[in-house]
C-alpha positions as CSV (number, residue, x, y, z in Angstrom):
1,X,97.0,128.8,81.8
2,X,96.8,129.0,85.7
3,X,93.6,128.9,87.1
4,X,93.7,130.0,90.9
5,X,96.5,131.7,92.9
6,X,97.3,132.4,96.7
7,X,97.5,136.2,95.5
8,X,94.0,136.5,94.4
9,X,92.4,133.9,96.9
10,X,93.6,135.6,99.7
11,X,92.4,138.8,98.1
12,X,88.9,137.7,97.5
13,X,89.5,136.4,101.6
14,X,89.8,139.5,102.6
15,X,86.9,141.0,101.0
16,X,85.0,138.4,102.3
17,X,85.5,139.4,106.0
18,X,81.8,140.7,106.7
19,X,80.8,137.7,105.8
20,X,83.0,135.3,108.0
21,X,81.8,138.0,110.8
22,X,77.8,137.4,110.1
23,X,78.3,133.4,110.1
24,X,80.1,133.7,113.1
25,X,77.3,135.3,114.6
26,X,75.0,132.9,113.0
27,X,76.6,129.5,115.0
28,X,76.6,131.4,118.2
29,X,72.9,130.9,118.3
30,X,72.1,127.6,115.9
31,X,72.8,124.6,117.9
32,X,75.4,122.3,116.9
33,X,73.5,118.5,116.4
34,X,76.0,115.5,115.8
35,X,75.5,115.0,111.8
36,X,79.0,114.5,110.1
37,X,79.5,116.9,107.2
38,X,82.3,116.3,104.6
39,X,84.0,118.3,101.8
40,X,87.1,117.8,99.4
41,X,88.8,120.1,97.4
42,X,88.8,117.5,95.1
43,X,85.9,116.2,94.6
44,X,84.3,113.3,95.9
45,X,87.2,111.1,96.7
46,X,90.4,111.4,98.4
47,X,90.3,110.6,102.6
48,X,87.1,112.5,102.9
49,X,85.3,109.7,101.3
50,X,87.1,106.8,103.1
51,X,86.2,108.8,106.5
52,X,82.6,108.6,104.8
53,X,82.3,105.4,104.3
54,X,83.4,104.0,108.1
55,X,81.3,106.8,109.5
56,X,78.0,105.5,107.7
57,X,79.0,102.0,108.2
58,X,79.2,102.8,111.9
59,X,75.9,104.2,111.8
60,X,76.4,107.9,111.7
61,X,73.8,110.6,109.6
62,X,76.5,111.8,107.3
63,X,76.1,114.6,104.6
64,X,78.7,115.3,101.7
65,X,78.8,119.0,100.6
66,X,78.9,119.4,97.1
67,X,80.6,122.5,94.9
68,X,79.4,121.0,91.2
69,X,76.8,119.3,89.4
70,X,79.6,116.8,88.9
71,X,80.1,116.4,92.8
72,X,76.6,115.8,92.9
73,X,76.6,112.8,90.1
74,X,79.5,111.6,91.5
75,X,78.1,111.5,95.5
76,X,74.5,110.3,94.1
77,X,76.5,107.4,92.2
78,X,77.5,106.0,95.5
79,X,74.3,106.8,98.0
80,X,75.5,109.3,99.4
81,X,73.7,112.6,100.4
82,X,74.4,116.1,99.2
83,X,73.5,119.9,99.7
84,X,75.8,122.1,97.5
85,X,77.9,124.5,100.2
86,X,76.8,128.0,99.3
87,X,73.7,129.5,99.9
88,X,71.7,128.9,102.7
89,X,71.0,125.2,103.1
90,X,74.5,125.1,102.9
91,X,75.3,127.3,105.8
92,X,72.6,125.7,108.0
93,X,74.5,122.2,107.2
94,X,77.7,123.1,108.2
95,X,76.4,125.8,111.4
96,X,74.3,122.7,112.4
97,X,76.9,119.8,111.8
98,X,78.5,118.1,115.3
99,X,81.6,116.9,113.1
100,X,83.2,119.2,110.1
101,X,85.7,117.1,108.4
102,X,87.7,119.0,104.9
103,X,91.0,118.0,103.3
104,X,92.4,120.9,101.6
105,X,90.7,123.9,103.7
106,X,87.7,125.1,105.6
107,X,85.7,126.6,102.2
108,X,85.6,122.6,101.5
109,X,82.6,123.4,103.3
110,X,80.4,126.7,104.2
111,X,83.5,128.5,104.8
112,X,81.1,131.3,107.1
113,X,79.4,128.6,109.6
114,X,82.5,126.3,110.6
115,X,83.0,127.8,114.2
116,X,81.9,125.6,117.2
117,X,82.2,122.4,114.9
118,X,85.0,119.6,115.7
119,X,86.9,119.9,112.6
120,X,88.8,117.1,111.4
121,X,91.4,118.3,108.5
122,X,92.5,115.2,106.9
123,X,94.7,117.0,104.5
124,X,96.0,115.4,100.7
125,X,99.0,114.7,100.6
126,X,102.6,114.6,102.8
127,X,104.4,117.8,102.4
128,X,107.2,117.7,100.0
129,X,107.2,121.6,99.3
130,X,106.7,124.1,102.0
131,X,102.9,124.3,103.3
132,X,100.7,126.4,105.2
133,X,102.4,129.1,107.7
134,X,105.9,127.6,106.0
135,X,105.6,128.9,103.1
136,X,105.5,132.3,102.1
137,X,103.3,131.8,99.1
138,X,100.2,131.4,101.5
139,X,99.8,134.9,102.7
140,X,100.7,135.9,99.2
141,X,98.3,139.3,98.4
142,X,98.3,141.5,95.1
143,X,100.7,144.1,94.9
144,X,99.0,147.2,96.5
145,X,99.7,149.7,98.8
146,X,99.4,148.4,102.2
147,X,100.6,144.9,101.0
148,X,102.9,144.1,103.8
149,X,100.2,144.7,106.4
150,X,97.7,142.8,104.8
151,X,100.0,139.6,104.5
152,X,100.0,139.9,108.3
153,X,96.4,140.0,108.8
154,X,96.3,136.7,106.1
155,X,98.5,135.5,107.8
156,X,96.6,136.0,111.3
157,X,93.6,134.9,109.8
158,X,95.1,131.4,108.4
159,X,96.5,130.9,111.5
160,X,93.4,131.6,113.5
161,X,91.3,129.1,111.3
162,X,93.8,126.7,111.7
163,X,93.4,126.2,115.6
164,X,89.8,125.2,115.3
165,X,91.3,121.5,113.7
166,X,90.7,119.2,116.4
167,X,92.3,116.3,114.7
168,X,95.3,116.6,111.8
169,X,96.0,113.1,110.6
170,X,100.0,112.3,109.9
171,X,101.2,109.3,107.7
172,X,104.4,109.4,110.2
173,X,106.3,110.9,113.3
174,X,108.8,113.3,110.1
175,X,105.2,114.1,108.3
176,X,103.8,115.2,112.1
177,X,106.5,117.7,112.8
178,X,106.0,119.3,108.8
179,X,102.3,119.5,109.5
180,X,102.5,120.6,113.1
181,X,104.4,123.4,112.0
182,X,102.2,124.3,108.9
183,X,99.0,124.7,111.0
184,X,101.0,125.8,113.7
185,X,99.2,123.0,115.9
186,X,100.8,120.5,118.8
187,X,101.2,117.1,119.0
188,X,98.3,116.8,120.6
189,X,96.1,117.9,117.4
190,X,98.2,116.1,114.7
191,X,97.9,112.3,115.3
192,X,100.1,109.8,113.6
193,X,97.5,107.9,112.7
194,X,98.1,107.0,109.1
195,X,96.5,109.0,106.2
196,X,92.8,107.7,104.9
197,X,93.5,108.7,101.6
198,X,96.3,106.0,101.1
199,X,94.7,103.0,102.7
200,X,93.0,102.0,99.3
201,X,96.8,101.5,98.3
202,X,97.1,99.2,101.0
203,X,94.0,96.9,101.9
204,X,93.3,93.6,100.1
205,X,95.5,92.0,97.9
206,X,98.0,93.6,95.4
207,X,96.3,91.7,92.6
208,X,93.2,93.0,93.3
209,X,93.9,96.3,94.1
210,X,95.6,96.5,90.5
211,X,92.6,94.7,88.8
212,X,90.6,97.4,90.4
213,X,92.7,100.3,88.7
214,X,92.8,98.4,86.0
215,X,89.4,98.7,85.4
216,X,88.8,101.9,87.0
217,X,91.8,103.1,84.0
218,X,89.9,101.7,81.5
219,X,86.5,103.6,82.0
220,X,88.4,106.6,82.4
221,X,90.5,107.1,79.8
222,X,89.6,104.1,77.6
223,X,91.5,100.6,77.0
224,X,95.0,100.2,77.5
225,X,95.7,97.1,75.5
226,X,98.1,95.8,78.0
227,X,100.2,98.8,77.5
228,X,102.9,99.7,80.1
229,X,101.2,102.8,81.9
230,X,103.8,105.8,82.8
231,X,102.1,108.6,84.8
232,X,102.7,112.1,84.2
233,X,101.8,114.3,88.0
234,X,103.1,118.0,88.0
235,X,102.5,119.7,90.7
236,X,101.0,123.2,91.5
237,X,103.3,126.3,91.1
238,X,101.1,128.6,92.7
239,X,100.0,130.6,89.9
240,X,102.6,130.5,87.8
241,X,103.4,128.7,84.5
242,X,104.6,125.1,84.4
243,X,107.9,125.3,82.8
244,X,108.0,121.4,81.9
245,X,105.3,121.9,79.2
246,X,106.8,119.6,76.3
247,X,107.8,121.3,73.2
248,X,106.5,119.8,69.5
249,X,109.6,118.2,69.3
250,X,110.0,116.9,72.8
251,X,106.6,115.8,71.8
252,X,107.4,114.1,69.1
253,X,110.7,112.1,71.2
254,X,108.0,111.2,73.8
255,X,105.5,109.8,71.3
256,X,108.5,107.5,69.8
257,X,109.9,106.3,73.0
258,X,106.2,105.3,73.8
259,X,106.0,103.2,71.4
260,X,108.8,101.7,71.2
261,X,107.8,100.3,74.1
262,X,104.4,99.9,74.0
263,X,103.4,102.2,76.8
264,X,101.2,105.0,77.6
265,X,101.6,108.2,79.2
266,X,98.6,109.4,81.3
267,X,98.9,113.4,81.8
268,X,97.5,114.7,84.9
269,X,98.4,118.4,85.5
270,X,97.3,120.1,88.9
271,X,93.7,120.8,88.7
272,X,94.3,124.6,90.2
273,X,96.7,125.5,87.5
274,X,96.4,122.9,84.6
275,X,98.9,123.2,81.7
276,X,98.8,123.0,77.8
277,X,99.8,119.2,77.6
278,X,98.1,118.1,74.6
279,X,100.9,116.4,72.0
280,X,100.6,118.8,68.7
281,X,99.6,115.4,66.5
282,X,96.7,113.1,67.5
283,X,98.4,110.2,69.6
284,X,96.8,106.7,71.9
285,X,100.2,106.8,73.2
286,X,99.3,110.1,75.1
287,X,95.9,110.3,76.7
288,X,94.8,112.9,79.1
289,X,93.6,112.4,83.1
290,X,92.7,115.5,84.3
291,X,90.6,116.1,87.2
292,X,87.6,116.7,85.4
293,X,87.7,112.9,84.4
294,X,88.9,111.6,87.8
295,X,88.6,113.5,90.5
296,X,90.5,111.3,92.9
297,X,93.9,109.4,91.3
298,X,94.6,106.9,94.0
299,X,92.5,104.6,93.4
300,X,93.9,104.2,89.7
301,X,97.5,104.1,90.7
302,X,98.0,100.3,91.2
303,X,97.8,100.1,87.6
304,X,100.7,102.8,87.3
305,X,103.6,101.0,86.4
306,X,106.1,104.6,86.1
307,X,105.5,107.6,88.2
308,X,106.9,111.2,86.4
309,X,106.5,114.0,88.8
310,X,108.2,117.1,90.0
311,X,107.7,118.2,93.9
312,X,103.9,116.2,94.1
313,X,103.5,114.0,97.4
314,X,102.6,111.4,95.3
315,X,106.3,110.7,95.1
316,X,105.8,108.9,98.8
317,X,102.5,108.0,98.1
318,X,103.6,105.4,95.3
319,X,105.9,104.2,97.7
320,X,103.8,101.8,99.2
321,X,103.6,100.4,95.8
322,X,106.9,99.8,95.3
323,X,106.6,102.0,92.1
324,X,109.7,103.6,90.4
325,X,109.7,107.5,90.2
326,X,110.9,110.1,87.5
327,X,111.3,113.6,89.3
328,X,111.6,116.4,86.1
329,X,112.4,119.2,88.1
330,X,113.8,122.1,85.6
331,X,113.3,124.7,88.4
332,X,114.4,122.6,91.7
333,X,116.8,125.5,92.6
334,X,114.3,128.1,91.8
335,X,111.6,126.2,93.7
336,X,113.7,125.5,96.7
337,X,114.2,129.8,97.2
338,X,111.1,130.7,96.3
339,X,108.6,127.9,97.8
340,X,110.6,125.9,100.1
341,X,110.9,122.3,101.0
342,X,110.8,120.4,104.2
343,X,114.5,119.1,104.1
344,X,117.0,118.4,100.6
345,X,115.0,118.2,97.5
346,X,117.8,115.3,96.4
347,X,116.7,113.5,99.5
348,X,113.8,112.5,98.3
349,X,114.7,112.9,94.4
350,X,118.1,111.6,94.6
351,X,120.6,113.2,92.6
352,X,119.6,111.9,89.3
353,X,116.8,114.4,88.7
354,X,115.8,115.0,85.3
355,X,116.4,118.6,84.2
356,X,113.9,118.2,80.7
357,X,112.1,115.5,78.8
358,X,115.2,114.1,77.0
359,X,116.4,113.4,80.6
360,X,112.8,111.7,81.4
361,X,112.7,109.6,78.0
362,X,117.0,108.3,79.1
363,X,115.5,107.5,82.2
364,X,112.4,106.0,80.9
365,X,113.8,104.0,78.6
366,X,116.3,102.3,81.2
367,X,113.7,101.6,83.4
368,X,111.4,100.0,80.9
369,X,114.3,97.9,78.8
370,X,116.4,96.9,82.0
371,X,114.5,94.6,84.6
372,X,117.2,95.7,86.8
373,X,117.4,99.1,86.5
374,X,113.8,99.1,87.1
375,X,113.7,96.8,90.3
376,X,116.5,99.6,92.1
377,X,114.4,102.5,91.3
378,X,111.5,100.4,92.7
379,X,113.7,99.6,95.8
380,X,114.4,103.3,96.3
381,X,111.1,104.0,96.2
382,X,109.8,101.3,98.8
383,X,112.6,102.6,101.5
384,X,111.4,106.7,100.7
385,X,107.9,104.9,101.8
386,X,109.4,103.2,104.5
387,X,110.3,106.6,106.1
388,X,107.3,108.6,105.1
389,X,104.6,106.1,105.8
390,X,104.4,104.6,109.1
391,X,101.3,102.5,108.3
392,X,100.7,99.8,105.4
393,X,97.8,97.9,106.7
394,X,95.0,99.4,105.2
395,X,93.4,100.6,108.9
396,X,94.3,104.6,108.5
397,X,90.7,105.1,108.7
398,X,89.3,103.2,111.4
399,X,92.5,104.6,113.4
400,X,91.6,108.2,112.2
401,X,87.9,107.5,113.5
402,X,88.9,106.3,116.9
403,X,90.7,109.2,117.6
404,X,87.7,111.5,116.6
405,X,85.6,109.7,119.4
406,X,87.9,109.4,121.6
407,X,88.0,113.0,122.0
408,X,84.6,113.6,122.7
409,X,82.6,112.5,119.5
410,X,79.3,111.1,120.8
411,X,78.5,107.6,119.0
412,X,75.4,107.3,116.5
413,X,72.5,106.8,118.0
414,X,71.3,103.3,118.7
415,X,74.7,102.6,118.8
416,X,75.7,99.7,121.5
């Protein structure tokens, strides 16, 4: 069942109005102080935390805010400090933060005291599907009378927000143009930079970075045996139903091909609109990685061995891996009308995409019986990187942060 939609965000937006016009009035007179204040959509993980970490490293008073317990656990679990966003303390954070940095939206934080602040929107992913001011699912309302005019005043609103991001990092000079157009922002506010989020696919060595998953697997979702791991990364249909939802016996043709080979599938549906993906008969071949168990899947996918996804930006993500992808896209040509995607869906897919599961469990099994089948799928899926990401050296960060005070950021104090 779908959790969250653009229809009735933006509709719970709009109410909120009054609101957004009382913070407003709120930073005009609480001075801003040079604190760095983070939120993820996510959870405590993705770029936001990388950005974290080099901030407080370099000696800045940082301050994570939190929308959970869990966020809380998680944040305390690594020293960092927290205030949960709503309420007051968290207004007062976020009105009296110097640096604002988010990477899905502005409600990452206090969504009513982010005015004045030097936002830094790191985003979560390289657009595949059609973001932002491209796509027309983002000013997406309920149907009631008056709908077209309130799209427009979404639509102003989203725009309006957008131009306080100071700095918009890009993985590369193609990912730049998707994203300057998204946020409707210039070159000169969307940096090509590298992404944070991706450099823990990148530092170190590769044996350590996959010992690391390894491990990271393990405590997640329990021991692996030495099992080949396939991953399993729908995407978000904006509300609606996931169509790829096995059936018992698709099910039952997954299991079997599984073992046959002695792999595992990890499922991790969107966590905004998660699916019924739970095999009908008790299975270790199948295990679940939702979200709620790990907030942040990077980390983990060094010890990914198969990528399965549909239109999910971890399709040049695991690029830099070298990993082979699955796309299972049964509604490509439905998606392309009604969504959008930056450029040819087969560009990036190829023109091999799976239409259903037998398709994915053909493909699967030639990847994992044939050494060579696997090592041109892996090849395909280094040169899609290639394009996509411009950096593989593990810096993203530190390059991100040096744009942030070269634009006016005042170093900690003490600093020399």
């Amino acid at each position: 069942m779908a959790s969250f939609s653009f229809g009735s965000g933006n509709a719970a937006k709009l109410l909120r109005i009054p609101l957004y016009l009382v913070g407003r009035i709120g930073t005009l007179v609480v001075p801003r102080g040079t604190r760095w204040v983070f939120g993820c959509g996510a959870g405590i993980g993705d770029g936001a935390l990388a950005l974290q970490r080099l901030a407080a490293a370099r000696g800045h008073d940082t301050l994570w805010l939190t929308s959970s317990e869990r966020e809380e656990r998680d944040a305390a679990a690594l020293g960092i400090r927290t205030v949960p966003k709503s309420g007051l303390r968290g207004w007062w954070a976020t009105a009296r933060a110097g640096v604002v940095v988010v990477t899905h939206g502005l409600g990452d934080v206090n969504r009513y005291a982010n005015a004045g602040a030097f936002i830094v929107q790191l985003w979560h992913g390289i657009p595949l599907k059609r973001i932002g001011l491209d796509s027309p699912a983002t000013t997406q309302v309920p149907a009631v009378p008056g709908a077209p005019l309130l799209r427009t005043l979404v639509a102003f609103l989203y725009r309006r927000a957008a131009q306080r991001i100071r700095v918009l990092p890009a993985a590369s000079h193609r990912s730049r143009g998707r994203l300057e157009s998204a946020f409707g922002l210039g070159d000169d506010r969307v940096v090509v930079t590298g992404e944070p989020r991706v450099d823990v696919l990148s530092a170190g060595e590769p044996a350590e970075r996959r010992a690391a998953a390894s491990a990271l697997l393990q405590r997640t979702v329990g021991d692996l045996a030495g099992a080949r791991t396939v991953l399993y990364a729908p995407t978000w249909r904006d509300g609606a139903p996931d169509p790829a939802v096995p059936t018992p016996d698709q099910w039952a043709r997954i299991v079997h091909a599984l073992e046959e080979r002695d792999a595992v599938l990890l499922v991790r549906s969107h966590p905004l609109g998660e699916g019924h993906y739970s095999p009908p008969t008790p299975t270790d071949r199948v295990r679940m990685l939702g979200a709620s168990l790990l907030p942040d899947v990077t980390p983990a996918l060094p010890a990914v061995d198969v990528l399965v996804t549909d239109y999910s930006s971890l399709a040049y993500d695991v690029g830099l891996l070298g990993m082979p992808v699955i796309h299972l896209a049964p509604d490509a040509e439905e998606y392309a009308e009604t969504r959008g995607f930056y450029g040819r869906f087969e560009d990036v897919a190829g023109d091999d995409a799976a239409q259903d599961w037998e398709g994915v469990i053909a493909q699967l099994a030639s990847l994992l019986d044939d050494e060579s089948a696997f090592r041109v799928r892996s090849e395909r899926s280094d040169t899609l990187s290639a394009e996509m990401h411009a950096f593989r050296d593990g810096g993203n960060t530190r390059r991100v942060y040096d744009r942030i005070r070269a634009r006016g950021v005042p170093a900690p104090k003490g600093a020399v």
